[in-house]
N, C-alpha and C positions, 0 to 999 in steps of 0.2 A: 763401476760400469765402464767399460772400454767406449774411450775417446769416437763419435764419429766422422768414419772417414772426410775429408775436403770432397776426393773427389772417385767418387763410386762407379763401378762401372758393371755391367749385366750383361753375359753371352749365353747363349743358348739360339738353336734352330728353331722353326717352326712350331709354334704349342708344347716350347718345353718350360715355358712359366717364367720368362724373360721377364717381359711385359707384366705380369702376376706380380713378382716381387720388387717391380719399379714402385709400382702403386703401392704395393703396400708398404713398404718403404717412407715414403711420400706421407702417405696415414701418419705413419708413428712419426716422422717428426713432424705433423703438421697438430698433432692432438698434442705433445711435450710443451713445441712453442706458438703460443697465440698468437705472435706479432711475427710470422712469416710469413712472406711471400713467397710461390709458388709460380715460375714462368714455366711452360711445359709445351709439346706441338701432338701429343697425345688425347686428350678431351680428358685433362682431370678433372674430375670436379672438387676441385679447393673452394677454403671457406675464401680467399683471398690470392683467387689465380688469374693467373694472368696468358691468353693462349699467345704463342707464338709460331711464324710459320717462315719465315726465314730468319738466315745468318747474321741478319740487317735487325732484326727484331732480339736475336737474342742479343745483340752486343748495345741495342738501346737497352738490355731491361738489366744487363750488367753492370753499366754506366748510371743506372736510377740510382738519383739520391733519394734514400728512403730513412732518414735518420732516426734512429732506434725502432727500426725493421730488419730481420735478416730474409736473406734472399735465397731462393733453390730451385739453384737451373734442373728440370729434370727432363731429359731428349731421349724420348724413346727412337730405334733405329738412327743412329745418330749418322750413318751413311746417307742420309737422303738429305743432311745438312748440312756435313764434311766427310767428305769419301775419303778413303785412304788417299794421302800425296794430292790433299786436296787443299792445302791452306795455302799455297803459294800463291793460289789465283783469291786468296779472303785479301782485306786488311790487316796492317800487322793487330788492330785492334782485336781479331777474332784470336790471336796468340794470348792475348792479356786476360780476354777471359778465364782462360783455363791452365795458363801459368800465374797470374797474380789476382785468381778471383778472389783468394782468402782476403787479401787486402782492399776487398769491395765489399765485403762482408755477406759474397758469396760462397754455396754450397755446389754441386755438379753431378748430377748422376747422369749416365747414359747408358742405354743397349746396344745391341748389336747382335748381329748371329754369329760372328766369329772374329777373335783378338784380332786378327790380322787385316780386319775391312776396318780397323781405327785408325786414324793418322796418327803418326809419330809424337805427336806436338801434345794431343791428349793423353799416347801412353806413359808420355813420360811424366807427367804429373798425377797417375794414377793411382792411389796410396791404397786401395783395395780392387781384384774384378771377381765377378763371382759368377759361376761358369752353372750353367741350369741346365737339370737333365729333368724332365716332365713324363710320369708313367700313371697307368692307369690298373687300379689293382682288379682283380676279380674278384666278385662278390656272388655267389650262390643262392638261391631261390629256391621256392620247391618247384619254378618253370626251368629251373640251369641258370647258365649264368649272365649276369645282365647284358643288355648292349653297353656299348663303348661309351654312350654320352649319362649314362647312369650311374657308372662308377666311380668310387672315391677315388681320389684323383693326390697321389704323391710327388712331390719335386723333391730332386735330391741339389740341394747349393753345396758348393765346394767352392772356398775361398781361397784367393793367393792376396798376400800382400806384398806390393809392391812387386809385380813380375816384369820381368826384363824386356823392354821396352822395344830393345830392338830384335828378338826373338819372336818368328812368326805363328810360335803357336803357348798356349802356358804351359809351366811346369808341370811334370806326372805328379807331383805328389800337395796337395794342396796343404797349408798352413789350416784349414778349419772344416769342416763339412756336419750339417745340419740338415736334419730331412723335419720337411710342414706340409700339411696337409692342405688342398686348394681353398684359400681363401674366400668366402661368395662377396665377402664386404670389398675385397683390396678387387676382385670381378667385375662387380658394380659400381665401382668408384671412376671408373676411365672410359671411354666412348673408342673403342680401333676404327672408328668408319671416321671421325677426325685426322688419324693418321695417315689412314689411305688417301682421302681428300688434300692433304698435304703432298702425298708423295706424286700425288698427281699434279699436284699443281709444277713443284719442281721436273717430275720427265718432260712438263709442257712445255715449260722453261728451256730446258736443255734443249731439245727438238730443236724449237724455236732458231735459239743460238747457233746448233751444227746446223742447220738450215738455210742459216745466212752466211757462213761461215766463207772467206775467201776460195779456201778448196774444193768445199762442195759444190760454189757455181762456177769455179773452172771444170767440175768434174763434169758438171751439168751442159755446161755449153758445150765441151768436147762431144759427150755420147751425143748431145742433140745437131751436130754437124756427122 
């Protein structure tokens, strides 16, 4: 059985089954090992999860001493937690997560819609990403052919291990590619109105921050004179 990766990562655009193979993912190694935990900002439902919703949260669930417990960060859209060129303004603690989480007896998975919205600091500890293409097959009736929310539903994964880090897009030819059919269980296992709720709470955040920000109320008193 081939080793699992440290630190796993999932791109794909809109409904191409990103998200789908995070959770199932999540499943299979949470049904292997009984004594995981599960920190996540997606709505998984682990037998032993833990929600988190900021960078503050994931580097407390990092730092859990859970002695003979292993741990699995798994960050769906991971831009909404570290944007690209975005760990400058974290802690250097948010670096250690994801360079020496093995030695926390952490695990890492994260999405994303595309390699290049990751910061540097997570590609480069990236030991597998797997690139999600989501298609809907047609399926014929004696009415024709179905609507779109009825049809069996294909992802095609294509894997690169270890891709270059500092290259903004992955390689043409992947190391592995596997087609599965849509999962209902890895479906029903995760809540996205969790996520949204998250990402909402961070744009509020941000707002917030440029809102106050020194230049925006010299912009603001200028226009207002």
């Amino acid at each position: 059985m081939r080793r699992k990766p440290n630190v796993q990562g999932f791109v794909g655009y809109w409904g191409d089954g990103k998200s789908l193979l995070l959770a199932r993912e999540c499943l299979q190694r949470e049904q292997e090992d009984p004594r995981l935990l599960v920190g996540h900002n997606f709505g998984f439902k682990a037998r032993n999860g833990v929600e988190l919703e900021t960078m503050d949260d994931v580097i407390t669930f990092a730092a859990w001493d859970t002695p003979g417990w292993r741990k699995l960060l798994a960050i769906d859209e991971i831009g909404a937690l570290a944007p690209a060129r975005g760990f400058a303004g974290f802690p250097p603690a948010a670096e250690v997560v994801f360079q020496q989480g093995r030695k926390l007896g952490l695990s890492v998975m994260w999405s994303t819609q595309h390699w290049k919205f990751v910061d540097v600091y997570v590609r480069r500890v990236t030991d597998v990403v797997t690139e999600c293409k989501g298609m809907f097959l047609k399926r014929l009736t004696p009415r024709g052919v179905l609507p779109i929310e009825h049809r069996p539903r294909l992802i095609r994964a294509r894997s690169f291990y270890s891709p270059d880090p500092d290259a903004n897009k992955l390689p043409d030819r992947p190391n592995r590619t596997e087609w599965t059919f849509f999962d209902q269980e890895a479906a029903d296992s995760y809540d996205t109105m969790k996520l949204v709720r998250n990402y909402q709470m961070v744009m509020q955040a941000q707002y917030e921050q440029a809102k106050n920000s020194p230049i925006v109320t010299a912009i603001t008193e200028a226009t207002e004179q």
